[in-house]
C-alpha positions, 0 to 999 in steps of 0.5 A, spaced: 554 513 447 557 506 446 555 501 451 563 501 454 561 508 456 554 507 460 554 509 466 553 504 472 548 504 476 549 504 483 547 499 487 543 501 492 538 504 486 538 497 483 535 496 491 530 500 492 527 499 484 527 492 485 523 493 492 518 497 489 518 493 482 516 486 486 512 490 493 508 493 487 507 488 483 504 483 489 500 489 491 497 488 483 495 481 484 493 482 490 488 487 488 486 483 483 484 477 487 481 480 493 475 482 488 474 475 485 473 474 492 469 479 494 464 477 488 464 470 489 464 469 496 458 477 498 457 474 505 465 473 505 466 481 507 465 487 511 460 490 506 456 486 501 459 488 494 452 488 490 449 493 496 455 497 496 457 498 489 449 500 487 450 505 492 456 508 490 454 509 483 447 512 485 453 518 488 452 517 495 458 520 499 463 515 504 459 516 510 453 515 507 455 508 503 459 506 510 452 507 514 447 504 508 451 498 508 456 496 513 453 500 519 459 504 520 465 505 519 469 500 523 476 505 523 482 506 518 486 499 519 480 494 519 482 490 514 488 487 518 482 484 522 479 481 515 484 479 511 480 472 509 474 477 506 474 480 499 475 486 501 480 486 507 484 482 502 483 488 497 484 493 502 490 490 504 493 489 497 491 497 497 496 499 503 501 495 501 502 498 494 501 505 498 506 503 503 512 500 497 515 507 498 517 505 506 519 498 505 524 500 498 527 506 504 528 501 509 532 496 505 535 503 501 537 505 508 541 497 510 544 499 503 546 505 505 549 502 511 553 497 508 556 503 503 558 508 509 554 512 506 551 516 513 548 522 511 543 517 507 542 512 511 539 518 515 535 521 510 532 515 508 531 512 514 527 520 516 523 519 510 521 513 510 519 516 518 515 520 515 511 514 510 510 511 516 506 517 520 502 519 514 500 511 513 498 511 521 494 517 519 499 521 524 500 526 519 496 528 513 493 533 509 485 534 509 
């Protein structure tokens, strides 16, 4: 295939890529300093890092690590209360990389709209519906 011959990517794929590659990128650097963080500054998060990481490599299951070391667990979003912690930031980091797929739809959806694609702008918007249930743990499989 010569280079006159290749086919042209459409626009609203070059939309949704970018998003992903960019949010997932961020989400990489923030996973990579949220635990700098953590390490440098142990009284600067919700759990202590040297007491959670002996506990975790002893084997000990989540509930059991969250009461040793935390107390309790303080809800599925609590790092939108800690986003100055080391590990809330990670935490963070973590949720948004998860979350890339919603904010790619979203913007696939606007492009959708601008090429008068409805069905499209349908199906995405219902999936990225059904990425944002299962982010506020509103669906989910156990």
């Amino acid at each position: 295939m010569s280079a006159q011959e290749t086919p042209k990517i459409p626009p609203v794929q070059i939309v949704y890529g970018a998003i992903v590659y960019w949010i997932t990128i961020l989400a990489c650097l923030i996973c990579m300093i949220g635990p700098v963080i953590s390490v440098a500054l142990p009284d600067n998060n919700v759990l202590n890092p040297y007491k959670l990481f002996t506990v975790i490599f002893e084997g000990k299951d989540a509930q059991t690590v969250w009461l040793e070391v935390g107390g309790e667990f303080p809800g599925g979003h609590f790092y939108l209360k800690h986003l100055t912690y080391g590990d809330g930031f990670t935490q963070f980091g973590l949720a948004l990389g998860c979350s890339v797929a919603l904010w790619a739809l979203i913007a696939a959806a606007i492009a959708y709209i601008s090429d008068k694609v409805y069905i499209y702008v349908i199906l995405s918007l219902w999936v990225a519906f059904l990425v944002a249930l299962s982010m506020l743990g509103i669906v989910g499989m156990h």
